[in-house]
C-alpha positions in Angstrom: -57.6 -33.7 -118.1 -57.7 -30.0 -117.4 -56.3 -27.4 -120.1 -55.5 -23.9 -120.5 -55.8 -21.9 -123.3 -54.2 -19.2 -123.8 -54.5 -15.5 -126.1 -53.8 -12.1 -126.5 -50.1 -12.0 -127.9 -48.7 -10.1 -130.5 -46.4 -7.7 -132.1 -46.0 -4.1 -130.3 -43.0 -1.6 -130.1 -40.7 -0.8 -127.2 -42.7 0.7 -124.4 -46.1 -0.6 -125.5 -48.8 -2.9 -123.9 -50.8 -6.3 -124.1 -53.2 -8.0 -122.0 -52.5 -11.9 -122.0 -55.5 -14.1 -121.2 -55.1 -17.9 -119.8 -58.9 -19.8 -119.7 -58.8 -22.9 -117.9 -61.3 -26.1 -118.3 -62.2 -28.3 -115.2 -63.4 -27.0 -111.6 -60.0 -26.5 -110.0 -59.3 -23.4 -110.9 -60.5 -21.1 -108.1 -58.3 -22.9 -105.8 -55.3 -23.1 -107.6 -52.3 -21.1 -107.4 -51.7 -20.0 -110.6 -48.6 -18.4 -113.0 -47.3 -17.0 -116.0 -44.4 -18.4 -117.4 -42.0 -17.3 -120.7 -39.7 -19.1 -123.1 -37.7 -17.0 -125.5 -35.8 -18.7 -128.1 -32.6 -21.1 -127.0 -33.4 -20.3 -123.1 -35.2 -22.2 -120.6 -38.8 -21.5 -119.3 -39.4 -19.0 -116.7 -40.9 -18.2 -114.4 -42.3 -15.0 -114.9 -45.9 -13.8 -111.5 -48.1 -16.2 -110.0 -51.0 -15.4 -107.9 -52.6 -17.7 -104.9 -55.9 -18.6 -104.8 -56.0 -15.7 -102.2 -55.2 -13.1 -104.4 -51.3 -13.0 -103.3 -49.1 -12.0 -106.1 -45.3 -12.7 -106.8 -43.6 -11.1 -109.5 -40.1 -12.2 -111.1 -37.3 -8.8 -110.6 -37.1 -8.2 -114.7 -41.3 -7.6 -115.2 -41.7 -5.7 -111.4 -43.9 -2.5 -111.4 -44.3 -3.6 -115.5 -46.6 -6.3 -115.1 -49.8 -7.1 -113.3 -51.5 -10.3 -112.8 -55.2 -10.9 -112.2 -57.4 -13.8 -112.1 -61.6 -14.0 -112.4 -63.1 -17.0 -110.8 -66.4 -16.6 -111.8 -64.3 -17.0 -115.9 -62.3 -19.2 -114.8 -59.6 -17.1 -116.3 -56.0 -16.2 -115.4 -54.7 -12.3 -116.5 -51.6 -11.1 -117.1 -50.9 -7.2 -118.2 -48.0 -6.0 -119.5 -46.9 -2.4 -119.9 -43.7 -0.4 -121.0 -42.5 -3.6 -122.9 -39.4 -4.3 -123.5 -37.4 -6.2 -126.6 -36.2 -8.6 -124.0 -39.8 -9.3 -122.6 -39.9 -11.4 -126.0 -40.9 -14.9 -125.9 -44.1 -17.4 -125.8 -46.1 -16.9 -123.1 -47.5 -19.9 -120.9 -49.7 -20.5 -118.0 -49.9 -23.0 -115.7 -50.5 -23.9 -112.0 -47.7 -23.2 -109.3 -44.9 -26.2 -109.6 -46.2 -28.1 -106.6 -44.4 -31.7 -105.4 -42.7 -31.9 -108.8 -45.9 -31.2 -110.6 -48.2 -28.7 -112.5 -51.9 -29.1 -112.3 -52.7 -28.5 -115.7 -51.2 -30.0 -119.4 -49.4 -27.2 -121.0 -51.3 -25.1 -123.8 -50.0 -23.9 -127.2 -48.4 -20.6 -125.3 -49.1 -17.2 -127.2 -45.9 -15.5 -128.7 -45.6 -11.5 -127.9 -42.7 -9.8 -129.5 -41.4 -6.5 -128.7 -39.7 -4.8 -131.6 -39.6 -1.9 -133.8 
């Protein structure tokens, strides 16, 4: 069964950054669409960028011109930075394949938490 792992959360003030980093197992990964998704506390998962296996990137309206997501085959490894944080941009931080037919390619991964406060 596939996995992702993912790292690079943390605490950082209002207007900071972080670099999140997703590493995937298995051989599926370079020709997966793939995302970063959020839960904060009480509130459902969101979706928050994907990118295709071409490189194609879609951002959610709240993180636009903020974040940036990458990916590196060769790593098998999914990207996501984050700049000019904000308190609201707090929550566990997931990745995942694109929802495709009802379904995600990989089992979900412990998340890593990034909270924005002073």
């Amino acid at each position: 069964q596939v996995q992702v792992v993912e790292s690079g959360g943390g605490l950082v003030q209002p207007g900071g950054s972080l670099r999140l980093s997703c590493a995937a197992s298995g051989s599926i990964f370079s020709v997966t669409d793939m995302g970063w998704y959020r839960q904060a506390p009480g509130k459902e998962r969101e979706l928050v960028a994907t990118i295709t296996s071409g490189d194609t990137t879609y951002y959610t309206d709240s993180v636009k011109g903020r974040f940036t997501i990458s990916r590196d085959n060769a790593k098998n490894t999914l990207y996501l930075d984050m700049n000019s944080l904000k308190p609201e941009d707090t929550a566990a931080y997931y990745c995942n394949s694109r929802l495709v037919a009802g379904r995600y390619r990989y089992s979900w991964g412990q998340g890593t938490q990034v909270t924005v406060s002073s």
